[in-house]
Backbone and ligand atoms as CSV (ligand in chain L), in Angstrom:
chain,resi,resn,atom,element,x,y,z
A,1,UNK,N,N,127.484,-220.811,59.153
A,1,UNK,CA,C,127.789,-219.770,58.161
A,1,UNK,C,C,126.504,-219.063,57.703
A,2,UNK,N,N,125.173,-219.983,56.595
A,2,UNK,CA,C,124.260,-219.305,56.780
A,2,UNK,C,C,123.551,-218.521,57.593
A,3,UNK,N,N,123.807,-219.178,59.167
A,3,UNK,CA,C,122.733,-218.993,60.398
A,3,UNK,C,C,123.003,-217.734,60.760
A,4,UNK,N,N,124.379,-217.158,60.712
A,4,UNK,CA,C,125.380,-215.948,60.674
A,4,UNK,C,C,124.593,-214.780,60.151
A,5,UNK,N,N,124.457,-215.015,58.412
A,5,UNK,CA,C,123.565,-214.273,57.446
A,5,UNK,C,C,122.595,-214.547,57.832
A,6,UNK,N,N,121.455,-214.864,58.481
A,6,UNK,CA,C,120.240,-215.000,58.740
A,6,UNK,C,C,119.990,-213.904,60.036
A,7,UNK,N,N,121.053,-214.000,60.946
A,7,UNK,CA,C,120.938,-213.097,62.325
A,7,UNK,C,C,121.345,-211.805,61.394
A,8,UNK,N,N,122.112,-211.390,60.525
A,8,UNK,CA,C,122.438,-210.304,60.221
A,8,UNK,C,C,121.560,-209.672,59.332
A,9,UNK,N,N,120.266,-210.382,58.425
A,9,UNK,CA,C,119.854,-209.682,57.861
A,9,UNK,C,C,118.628,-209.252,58.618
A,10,UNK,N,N,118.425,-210.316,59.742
A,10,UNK,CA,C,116.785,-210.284,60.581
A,10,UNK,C,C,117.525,-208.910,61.272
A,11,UNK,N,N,118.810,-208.809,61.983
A,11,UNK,CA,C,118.857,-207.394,62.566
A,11,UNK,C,C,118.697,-206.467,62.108
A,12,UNK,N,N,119.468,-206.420,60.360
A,12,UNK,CA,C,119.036,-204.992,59.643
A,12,UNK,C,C,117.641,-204.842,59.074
A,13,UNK,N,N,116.814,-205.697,58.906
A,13,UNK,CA,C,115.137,-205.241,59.139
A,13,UNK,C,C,114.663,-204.729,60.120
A,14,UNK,N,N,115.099,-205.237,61.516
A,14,UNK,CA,C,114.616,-204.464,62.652
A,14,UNK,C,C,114.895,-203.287,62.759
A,15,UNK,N,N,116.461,-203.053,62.259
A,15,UNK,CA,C,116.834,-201.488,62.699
A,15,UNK,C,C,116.212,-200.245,61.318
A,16,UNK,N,N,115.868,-201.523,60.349
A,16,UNK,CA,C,114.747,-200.473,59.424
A,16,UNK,C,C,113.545,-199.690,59.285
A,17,UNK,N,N,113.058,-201.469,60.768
A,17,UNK,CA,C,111.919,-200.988,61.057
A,17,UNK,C,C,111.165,-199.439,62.351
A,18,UNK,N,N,112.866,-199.796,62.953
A,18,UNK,CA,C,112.911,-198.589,64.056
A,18,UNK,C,C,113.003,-197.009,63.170
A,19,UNK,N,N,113.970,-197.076,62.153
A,19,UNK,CA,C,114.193,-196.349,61.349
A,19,UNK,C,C,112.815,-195.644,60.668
A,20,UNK,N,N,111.910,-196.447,60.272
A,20,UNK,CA,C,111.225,-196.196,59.507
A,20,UNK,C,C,109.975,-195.552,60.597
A,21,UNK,N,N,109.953,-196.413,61.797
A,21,UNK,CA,C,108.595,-195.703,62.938
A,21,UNK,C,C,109.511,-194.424,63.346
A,22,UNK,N,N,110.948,-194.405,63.575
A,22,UNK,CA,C,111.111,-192.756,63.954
A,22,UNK,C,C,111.186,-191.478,62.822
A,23,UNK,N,N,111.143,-192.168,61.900
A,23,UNK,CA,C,111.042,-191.088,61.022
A,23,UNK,C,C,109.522,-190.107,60.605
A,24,UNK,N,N,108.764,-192.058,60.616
A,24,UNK,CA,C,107.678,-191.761,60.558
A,24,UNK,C,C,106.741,-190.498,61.270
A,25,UNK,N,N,107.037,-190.612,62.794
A,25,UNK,CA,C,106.826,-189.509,63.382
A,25,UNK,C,C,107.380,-188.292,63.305
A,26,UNK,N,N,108.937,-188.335,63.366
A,26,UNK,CA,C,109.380,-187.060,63.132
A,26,UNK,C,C,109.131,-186.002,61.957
A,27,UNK,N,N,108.862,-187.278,60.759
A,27,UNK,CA,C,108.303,-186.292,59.594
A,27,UNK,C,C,107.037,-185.773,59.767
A,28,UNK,N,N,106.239,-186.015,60.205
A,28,UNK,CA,C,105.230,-184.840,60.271
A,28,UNK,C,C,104.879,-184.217,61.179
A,29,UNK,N,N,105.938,-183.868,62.115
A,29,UNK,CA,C,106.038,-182.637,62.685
A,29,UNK,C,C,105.608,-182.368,64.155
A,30,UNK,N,N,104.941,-184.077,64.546
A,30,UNK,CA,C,104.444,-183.429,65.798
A,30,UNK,C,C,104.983,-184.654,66.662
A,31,UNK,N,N,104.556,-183.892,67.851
A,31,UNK,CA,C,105.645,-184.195,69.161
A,31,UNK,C,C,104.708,-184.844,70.328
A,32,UNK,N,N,104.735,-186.117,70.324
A,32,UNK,CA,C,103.783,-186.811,71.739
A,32,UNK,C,C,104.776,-186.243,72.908
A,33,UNK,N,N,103.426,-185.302,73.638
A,33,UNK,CA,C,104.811,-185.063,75.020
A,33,UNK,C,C,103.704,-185.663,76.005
A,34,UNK,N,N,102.715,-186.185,75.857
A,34,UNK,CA,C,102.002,-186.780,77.580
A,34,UNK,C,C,100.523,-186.944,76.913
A,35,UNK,N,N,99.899,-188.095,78.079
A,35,UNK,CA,C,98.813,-188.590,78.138
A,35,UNK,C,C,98.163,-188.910,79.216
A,36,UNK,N,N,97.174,-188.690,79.766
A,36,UNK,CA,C,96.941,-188.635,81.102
A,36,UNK,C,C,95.379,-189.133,80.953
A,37,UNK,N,N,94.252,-188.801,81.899
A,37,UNK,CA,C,93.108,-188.967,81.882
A,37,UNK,C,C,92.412,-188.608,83.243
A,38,UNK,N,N,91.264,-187.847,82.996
A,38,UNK,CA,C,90.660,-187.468,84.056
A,38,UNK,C,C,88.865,-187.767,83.983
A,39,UNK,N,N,88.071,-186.991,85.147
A,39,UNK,CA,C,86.879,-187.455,84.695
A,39,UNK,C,C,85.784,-187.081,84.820
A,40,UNK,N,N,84.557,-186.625,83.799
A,40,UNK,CA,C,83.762,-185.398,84.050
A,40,UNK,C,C,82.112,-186.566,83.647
A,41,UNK,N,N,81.270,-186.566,84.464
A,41,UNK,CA,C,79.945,-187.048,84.038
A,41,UNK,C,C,79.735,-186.123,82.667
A,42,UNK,N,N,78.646,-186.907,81.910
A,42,UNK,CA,C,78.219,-186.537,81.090
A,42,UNK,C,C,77.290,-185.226,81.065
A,43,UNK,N,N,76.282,-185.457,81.721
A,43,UNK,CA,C,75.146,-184.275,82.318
A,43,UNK,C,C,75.961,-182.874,82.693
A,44,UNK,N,N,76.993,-183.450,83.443
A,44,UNK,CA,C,77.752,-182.368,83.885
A,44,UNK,C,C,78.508,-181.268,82.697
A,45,UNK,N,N,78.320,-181.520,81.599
A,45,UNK,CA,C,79.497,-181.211,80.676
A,45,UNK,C,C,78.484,-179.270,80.016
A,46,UNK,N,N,76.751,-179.286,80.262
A,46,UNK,CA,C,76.933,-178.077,79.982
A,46,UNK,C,C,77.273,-177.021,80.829
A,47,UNK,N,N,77.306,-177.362,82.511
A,47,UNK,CA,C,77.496,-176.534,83.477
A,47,UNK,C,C,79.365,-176.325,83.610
A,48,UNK,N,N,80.199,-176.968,82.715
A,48,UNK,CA,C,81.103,-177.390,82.847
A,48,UNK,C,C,82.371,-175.910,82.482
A,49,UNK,N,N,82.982,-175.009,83.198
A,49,UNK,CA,C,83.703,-173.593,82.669
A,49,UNK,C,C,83.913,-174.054,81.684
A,50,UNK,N,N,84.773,-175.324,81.242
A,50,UNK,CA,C,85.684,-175.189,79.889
A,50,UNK,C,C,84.869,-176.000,78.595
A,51,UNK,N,N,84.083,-177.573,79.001
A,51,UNK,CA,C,83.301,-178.223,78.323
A,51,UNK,C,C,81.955,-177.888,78.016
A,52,UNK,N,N,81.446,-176.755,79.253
A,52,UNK,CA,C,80.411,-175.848,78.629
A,52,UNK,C,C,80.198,-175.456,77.362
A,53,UNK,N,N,81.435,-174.849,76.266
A,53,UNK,CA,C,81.576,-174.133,75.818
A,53,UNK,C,C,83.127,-174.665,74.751
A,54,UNK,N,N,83.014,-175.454,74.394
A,54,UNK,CA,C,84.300,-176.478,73.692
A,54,UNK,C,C,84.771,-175.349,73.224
A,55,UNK,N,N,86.268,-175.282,73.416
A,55,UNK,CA,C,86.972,-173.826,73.112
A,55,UNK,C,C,88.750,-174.139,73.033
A,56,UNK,N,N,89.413,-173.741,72.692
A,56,UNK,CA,C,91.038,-173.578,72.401
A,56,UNK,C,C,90.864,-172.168,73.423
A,57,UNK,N,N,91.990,-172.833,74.222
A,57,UNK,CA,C,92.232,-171.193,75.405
A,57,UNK,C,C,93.779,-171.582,75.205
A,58,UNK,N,N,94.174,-170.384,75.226
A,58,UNK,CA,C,95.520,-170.467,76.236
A,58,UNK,C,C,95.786,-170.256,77.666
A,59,UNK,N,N,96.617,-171.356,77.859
A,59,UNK,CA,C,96.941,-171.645,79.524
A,59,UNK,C,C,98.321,-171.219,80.098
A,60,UNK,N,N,99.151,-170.962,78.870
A,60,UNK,CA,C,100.575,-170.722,79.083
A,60,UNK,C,C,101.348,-169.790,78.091
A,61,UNK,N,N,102.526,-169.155,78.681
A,61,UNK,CA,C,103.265,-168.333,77.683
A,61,UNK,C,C,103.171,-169.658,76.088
A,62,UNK,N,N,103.831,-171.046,76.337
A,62,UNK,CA,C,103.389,-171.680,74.672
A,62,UNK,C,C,102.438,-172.976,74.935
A,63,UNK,N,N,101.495,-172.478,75.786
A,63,UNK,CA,C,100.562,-173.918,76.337
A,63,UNK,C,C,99.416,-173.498,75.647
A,64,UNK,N,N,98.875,-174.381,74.890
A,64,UNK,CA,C,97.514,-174.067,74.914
A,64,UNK,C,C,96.845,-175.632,75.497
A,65,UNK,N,N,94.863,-175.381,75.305
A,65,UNK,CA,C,94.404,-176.537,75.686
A,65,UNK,C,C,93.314,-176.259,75.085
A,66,UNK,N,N,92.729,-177.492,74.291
A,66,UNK,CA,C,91.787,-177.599,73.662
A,66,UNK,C,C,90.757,-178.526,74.157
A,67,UNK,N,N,89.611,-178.037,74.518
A,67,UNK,CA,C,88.311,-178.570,75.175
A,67,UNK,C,C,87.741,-179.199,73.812
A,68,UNK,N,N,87.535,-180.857,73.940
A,68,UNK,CA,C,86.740,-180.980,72.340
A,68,UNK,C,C,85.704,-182.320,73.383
A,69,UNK,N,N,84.584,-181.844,72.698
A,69,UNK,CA,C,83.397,-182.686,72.891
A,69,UNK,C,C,83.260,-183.411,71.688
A,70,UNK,N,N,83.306,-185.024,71.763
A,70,UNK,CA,C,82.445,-185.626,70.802
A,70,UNK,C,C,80.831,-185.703,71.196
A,71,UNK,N,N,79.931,-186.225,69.824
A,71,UNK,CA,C,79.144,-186.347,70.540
A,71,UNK,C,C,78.053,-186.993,69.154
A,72,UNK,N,N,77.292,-187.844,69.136
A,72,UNK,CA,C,76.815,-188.517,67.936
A,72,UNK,C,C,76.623,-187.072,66.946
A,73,UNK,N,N,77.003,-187.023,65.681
A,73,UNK,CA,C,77.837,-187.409,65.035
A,73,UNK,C,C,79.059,-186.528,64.601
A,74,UNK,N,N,79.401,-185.799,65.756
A,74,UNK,CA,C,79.756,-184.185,65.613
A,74,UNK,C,C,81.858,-184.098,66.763
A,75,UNK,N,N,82.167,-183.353,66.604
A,75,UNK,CA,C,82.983,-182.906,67.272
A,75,UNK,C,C,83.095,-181.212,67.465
A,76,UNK,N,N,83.198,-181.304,68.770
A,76,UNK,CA,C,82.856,-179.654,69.130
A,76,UNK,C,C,84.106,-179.163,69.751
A,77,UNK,N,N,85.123,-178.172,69.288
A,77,UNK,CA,C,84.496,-177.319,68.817
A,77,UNK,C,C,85.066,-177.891,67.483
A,78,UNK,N,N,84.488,-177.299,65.794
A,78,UNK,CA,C,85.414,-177.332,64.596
A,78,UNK,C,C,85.086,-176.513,63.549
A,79,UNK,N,N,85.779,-176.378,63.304
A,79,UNK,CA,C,87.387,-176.659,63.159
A,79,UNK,C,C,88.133,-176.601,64.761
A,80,UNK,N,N,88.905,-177.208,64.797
A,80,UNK,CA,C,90.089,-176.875,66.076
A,80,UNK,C,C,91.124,-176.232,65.590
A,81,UNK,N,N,91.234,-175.004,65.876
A,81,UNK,CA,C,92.303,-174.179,65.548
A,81,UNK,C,C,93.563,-173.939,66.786
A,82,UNK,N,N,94.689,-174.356,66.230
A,82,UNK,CA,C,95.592,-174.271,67.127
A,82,UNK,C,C,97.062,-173.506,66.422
A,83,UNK,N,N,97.735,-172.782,67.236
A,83,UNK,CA,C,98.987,-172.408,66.755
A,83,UNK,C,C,100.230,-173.586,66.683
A,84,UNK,N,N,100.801,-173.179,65.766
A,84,UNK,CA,C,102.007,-174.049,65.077
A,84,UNK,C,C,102.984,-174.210,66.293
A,85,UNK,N,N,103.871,-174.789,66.798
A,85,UNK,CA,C,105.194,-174.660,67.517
A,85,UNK,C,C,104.642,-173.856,68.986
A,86,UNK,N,N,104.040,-174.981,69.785
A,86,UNK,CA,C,103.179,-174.206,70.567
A,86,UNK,C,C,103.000,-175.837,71.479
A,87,UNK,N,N,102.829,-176.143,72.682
A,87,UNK,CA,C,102.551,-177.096,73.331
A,87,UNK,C,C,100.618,-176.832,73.614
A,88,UNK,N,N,100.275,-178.228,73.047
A,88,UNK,CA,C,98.786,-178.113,72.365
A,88,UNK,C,C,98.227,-179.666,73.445
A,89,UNK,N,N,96.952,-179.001,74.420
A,89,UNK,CA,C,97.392,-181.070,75.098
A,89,UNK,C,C,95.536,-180.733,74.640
A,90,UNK,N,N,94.913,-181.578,74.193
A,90,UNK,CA,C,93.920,-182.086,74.161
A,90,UNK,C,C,92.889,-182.709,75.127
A,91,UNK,N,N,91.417,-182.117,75.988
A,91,UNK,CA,C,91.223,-182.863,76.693
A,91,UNK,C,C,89.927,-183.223,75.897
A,92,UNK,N,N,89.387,-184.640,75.853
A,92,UNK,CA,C,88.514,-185.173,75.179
A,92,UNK,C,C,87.928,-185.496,75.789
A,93,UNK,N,N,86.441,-185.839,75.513
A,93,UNK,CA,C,85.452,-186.386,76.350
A,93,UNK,C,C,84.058,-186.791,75.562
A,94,UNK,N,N,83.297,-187.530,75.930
A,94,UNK,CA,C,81.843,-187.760,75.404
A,94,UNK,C,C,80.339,-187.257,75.790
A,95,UNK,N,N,79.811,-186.745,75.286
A,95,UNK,CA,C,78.592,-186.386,75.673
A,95,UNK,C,C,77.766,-187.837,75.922
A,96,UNK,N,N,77.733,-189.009,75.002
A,96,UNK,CA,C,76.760,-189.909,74.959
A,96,UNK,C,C,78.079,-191.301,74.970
A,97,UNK,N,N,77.437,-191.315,73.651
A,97,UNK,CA,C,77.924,-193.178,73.706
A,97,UNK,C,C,79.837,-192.865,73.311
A,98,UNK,N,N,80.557,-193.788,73.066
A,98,UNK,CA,C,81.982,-194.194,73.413
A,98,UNK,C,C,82.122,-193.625,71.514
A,99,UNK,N,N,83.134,-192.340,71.791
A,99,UNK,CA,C,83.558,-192.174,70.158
A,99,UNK,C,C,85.154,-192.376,70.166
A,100,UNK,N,N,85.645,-192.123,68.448
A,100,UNK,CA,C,87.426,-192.220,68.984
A,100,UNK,C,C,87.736,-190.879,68.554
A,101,UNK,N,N,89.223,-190.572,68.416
A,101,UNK,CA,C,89.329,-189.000,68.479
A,101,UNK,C,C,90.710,-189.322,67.909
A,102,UNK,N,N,90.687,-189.596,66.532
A,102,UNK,CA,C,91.755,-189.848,65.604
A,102,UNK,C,C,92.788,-189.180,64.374
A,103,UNK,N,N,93.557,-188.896,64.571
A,103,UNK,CA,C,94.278,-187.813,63.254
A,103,UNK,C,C,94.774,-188.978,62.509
A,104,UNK,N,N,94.322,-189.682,61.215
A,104,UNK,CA,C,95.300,-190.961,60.815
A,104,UNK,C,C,96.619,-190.754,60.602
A,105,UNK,N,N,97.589,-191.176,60.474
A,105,UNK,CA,C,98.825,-190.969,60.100
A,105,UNK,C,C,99.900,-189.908,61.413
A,106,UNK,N,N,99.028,-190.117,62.428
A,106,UNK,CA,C,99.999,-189.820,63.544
A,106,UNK,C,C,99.758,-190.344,64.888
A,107,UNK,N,N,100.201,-190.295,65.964
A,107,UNK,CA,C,100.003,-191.010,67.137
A,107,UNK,C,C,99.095,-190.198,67.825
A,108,UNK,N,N,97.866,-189.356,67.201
A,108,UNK,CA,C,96.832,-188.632,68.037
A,108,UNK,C,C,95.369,-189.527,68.094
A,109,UNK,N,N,95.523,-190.487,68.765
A,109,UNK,CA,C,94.817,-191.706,68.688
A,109,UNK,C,C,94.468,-191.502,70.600
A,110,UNK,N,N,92.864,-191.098,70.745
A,110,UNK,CA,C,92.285,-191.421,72.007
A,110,UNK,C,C,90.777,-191.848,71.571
A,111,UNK,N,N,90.694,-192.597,73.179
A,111,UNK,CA,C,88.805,-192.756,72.787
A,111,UNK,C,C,87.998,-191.676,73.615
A,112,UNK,N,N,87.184,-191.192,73.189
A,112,UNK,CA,C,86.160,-190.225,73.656
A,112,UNK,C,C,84.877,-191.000,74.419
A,113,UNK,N,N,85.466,-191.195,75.838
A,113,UNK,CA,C,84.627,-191.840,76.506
A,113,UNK,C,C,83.639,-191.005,77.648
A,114,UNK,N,N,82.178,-191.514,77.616
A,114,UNK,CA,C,81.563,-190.550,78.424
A,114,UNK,C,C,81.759,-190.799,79.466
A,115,UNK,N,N,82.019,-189.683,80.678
A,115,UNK,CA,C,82.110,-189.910,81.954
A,115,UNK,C,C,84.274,-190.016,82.275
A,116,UNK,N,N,85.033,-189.690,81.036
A,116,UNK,CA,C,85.862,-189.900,81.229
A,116,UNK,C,C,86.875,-188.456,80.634
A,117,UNK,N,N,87.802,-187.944,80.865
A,117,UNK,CA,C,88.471,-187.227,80.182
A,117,UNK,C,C,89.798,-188.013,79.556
A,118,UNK,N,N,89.919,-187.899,78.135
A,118,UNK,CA,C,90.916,-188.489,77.707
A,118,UNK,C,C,92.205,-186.881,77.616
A,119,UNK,N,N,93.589,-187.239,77.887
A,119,UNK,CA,C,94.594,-185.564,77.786
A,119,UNK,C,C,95.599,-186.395,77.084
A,120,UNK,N,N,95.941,-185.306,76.036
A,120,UNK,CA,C,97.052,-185.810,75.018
A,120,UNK,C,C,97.746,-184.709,74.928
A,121,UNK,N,N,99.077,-184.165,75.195
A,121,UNK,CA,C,99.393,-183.064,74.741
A,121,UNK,C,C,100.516,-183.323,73.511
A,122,UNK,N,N,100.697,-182.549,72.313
A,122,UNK,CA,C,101.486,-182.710,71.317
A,122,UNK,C,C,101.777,-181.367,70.926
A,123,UNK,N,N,102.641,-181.483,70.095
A,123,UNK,CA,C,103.226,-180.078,69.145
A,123,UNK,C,C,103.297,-180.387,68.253
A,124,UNK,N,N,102.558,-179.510,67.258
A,124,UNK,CA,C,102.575,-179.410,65.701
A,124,UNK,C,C,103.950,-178.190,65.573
A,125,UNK,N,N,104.538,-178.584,64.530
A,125,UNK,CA,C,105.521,-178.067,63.815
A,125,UNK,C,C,105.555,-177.294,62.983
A,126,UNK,N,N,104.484,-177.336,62.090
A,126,UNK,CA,C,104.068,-176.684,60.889
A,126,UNK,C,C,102.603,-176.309,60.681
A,127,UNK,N,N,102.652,-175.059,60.172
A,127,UNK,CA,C,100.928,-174.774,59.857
A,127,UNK,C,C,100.568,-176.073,59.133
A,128,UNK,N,N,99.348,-175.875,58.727
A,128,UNK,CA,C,98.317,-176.843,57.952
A,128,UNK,C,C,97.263,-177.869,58.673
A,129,UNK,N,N,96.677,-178.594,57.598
A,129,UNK,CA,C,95.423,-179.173,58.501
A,129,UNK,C,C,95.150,-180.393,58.214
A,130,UNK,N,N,94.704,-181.123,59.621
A,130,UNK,CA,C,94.950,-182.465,59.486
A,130,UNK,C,C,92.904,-182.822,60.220
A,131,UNK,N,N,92.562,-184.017,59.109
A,131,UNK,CA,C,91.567,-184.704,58.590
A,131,UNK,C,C,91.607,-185.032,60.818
A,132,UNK,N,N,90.131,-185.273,61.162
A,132,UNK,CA,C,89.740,-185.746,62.449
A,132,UNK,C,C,89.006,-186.763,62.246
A,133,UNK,N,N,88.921,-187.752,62.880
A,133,UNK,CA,C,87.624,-189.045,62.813
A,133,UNK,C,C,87.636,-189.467,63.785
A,134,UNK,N,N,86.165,-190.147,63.716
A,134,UNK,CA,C,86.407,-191.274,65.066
A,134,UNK,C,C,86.148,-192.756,64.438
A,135,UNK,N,N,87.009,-193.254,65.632
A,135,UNK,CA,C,87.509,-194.362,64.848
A,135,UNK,C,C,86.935,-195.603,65.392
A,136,UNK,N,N,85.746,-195.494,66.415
A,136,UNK,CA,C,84.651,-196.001,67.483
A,136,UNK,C,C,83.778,-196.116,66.607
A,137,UNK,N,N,83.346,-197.582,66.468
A,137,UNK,CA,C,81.827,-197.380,66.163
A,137,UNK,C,C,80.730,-196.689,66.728
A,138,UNK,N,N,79.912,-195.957,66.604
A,138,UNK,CA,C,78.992,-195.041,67.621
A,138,UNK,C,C,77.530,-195.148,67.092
A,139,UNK,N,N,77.652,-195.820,65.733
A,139,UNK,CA,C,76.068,-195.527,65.193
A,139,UNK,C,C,75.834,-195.334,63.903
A,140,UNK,N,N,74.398,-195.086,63.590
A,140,UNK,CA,C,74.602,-194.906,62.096
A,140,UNK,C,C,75.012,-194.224,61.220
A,141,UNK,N,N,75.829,-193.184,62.331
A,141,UNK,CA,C,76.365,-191.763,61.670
A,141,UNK,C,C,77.957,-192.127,61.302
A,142,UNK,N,N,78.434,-193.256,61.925
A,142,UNK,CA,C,79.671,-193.132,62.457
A,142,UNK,C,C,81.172,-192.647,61.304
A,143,UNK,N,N,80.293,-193.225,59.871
A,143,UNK,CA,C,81.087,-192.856,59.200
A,143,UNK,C,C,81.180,-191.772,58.712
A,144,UNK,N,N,80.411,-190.398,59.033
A,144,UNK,CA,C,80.410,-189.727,58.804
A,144,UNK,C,C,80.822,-188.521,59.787
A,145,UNK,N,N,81.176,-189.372,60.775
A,145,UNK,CA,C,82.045,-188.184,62.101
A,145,UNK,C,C,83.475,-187.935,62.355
A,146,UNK,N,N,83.413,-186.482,61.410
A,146,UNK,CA,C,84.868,-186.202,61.497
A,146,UNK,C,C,84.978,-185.013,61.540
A,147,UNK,N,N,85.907,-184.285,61.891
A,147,UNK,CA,C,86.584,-182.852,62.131
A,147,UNK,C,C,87.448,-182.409,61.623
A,148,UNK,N,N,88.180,-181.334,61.758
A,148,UNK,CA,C,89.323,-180.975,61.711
A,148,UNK,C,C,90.414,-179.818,62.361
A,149,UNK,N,N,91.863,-180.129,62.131
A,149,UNK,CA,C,92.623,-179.442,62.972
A,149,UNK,C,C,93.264,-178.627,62.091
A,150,UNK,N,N,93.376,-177.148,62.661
A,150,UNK,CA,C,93.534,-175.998,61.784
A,150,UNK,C,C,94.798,-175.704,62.364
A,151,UNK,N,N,95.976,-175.927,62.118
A,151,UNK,CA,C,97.515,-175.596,63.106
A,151,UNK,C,C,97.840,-174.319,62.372
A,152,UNK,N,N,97.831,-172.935,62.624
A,152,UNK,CA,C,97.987,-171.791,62.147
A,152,UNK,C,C,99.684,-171.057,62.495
L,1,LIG,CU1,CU,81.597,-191.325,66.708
L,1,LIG,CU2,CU,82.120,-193.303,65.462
């Protein structure tokens, strides 16, 4: 009889807890659509068309792509300005030592590794602007390396 009430209340925590991670995401607006990874030497990154020159281009009627360099204690380019309701993929990368490339409070969580391209693509929903960090120890700067995302 108890053991009954014990399976029934452990299920409705779980389905609270599903409840509570899909909401979590859906409330603020943005959309994990892919993650991938590719891979660029470091040296290579000023001769580089797009990492030359850390830049938001558009690639598509609603594609964009944002080139962001970390790099002790900086993120390039920033602000990152991106349009609202718009497929936005992120390619990340490191100039030097291993940074992270973090929005808290959403699933835009990569590491900025040198010699590596990290690709995230998402959709923001709504204008406004969300706090950047890295979330890598990198040095004595580390707490002080952060950015931000300008969704217009
Ligand atoms: Cu860059 Cu911590």
């Amino acid at each position: 009889q108890y053991e009954k009430l014990w399976i029934v209340g452990a299920m409705i925590l779980i389905v609270g807890f599903i409840v509570t991670i899909t909401y979590g995401s859906v409330g603020l607006g943005i959309t994990m659509i892919g993650d991938e990874e590719e891979t660029i030497a470091p040296d290579e990154l000023n001769d580089d068309e797009q990492f030359g020159e850390p830049r938001v281009e558009q690639v598509g009627e609603n594609e964009y792509a944002a080139y962001v360099v970390a790099q002790t204690f900086i993120f390039q380019p920033d602000p990152i300005e991106i349009p609202a309701n718009n497929e936005i993929t992120f390619h990340v990368t490191s100039r030097d030592v291993i940074h992270g490339f973090y929005v808290p409070g959403t699933n835009i969580n990569a590491m900025a590794i040198p010699g590596q391209v990290a690709e995230l693509t998402v959709e923001f929903d709504e204008p406004g602007e969300h706090g950047l960090i890295c979330h890598e120890y990198c040095g004595s700067g580390h707490h002080t390396m952060e950015g931000l995302i300008v969704v217009q």
